[in-house]
C-alpha positions in Angstrom: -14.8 0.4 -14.6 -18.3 -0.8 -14.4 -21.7 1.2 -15.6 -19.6 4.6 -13.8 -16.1 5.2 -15.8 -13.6 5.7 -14.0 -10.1 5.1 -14.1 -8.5 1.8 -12.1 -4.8 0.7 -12.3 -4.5 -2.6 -14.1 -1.7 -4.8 -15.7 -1.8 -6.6 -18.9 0.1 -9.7 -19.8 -0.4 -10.1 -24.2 -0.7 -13.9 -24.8 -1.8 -15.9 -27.9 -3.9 -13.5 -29.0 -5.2 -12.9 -25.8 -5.0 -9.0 -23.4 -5.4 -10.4 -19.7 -5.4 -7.8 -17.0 -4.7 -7.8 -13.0 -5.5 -5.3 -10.2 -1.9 -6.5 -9.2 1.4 -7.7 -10.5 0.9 -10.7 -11.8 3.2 -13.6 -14.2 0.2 -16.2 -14.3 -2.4 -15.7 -16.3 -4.9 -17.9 -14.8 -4.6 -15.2 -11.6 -6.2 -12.6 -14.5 -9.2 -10.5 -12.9 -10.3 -10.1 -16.6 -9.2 -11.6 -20.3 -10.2 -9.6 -23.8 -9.8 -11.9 -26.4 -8.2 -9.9 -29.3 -10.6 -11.0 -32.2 -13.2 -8.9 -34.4 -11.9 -5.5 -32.6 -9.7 -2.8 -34.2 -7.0 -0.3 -31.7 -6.8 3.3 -32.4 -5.2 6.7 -30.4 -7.5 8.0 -28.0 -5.0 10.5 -26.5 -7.8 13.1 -26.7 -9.5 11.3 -23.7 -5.8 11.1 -21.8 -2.5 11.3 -22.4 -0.9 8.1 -23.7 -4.3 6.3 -23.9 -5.8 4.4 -27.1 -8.5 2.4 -27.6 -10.1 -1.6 -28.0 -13.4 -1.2 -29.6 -15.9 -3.2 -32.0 -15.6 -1.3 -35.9 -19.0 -2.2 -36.7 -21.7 -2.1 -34.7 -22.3 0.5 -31.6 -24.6 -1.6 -29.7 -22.1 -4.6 -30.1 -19.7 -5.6 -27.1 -16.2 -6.9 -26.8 -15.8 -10.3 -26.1 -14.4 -10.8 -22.7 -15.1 -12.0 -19.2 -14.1 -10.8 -16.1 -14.0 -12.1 -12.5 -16.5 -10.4 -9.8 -17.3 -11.8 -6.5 -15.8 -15.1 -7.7 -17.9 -15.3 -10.4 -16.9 -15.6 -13.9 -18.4 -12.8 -16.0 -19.1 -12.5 -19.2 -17.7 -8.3 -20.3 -20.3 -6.2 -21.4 -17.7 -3.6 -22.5 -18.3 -2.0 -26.4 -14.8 -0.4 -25.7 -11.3 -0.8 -23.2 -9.5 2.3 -22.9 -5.7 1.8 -21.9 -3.2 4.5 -20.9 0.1 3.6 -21.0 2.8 5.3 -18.7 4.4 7.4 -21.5 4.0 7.3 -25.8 7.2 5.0 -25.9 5.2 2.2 -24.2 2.2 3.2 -25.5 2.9 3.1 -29.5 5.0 -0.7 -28.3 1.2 -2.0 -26.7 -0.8 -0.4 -29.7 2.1 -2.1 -32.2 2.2 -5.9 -30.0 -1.8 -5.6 -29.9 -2.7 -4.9 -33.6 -0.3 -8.0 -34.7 -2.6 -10.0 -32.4 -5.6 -9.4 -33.3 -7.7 -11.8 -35.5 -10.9 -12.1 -36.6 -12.7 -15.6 -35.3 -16.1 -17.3 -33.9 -17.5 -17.3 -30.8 -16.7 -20.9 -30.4 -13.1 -19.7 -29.9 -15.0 -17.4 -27.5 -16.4 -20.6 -25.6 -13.5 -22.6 -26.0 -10.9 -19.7 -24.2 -13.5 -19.5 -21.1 -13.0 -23.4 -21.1 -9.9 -23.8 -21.3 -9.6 -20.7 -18.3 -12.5 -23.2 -16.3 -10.3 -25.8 -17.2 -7.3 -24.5 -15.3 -8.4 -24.4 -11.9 -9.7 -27.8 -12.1 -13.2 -27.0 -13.3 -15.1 -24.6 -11.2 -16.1 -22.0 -12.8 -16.2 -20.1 -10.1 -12.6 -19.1 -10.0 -10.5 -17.5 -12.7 
């Protein structure tokens, strides 16, 4: 994660169009350390990197990052991420993420942007301090 790429554990949870991720086990989604809003981005293999992994990343431009935000030191974020690589635990589950991911994506505005970190503000009774 961060400016150094590594690998770190994380869960996802697919929702309306929207990839939300945990350090832990998680069924809530407004306990998500991060959220990736699945609009303008395209999915692709990238087991050449890992095995069972494949790819979020913005088609067009290089120098063009993914809209998402993220939750450090109780801050809300916003990503600066131009790609998310996800490996899955075996090509079963990873070809059923790719397949539940590319049905989700859309293409949209960044006021959809604005309104999903809202609505995530909204939820623990405005402070946008805490996702």
């Amino acid at each position: 994660g961060g400016r150094i790429k590594t690998w770190k554990r994380r869960w996802f949870i697919l929702s309306d169009k929207v990839l939300y991720y945990f350090k832990e086990k998680q069924e809530e989604t407004s306990k998500a350390c991060g959220v990736v809003p699945l609009e303008d981005i395209e999915i692709r293999n990238a087991e050449s990197k890992r095995k069972y992994c494949f790819e979020l990343y913005t088609p067009n431009d290089k120098n063009t990052t993914i809209k998402a935000m993220k939750r450090a030191q109780g801050q809300i974020q916003k990503g600066h991420h131009a790609s998310y690589f996800i490996s899955a635990n075996n090509k079963i589950e990873m070809e059923e993420w790719m397949e539940a991911i590319s049905k989700n994506i859309f293409s949209g505005t960044s006021q959809q942007f604005r309104q999903l970190q809202n609505d995530l503000i909204a939820r623990k009774g405005g402070k946008s301090t805490i996702l």
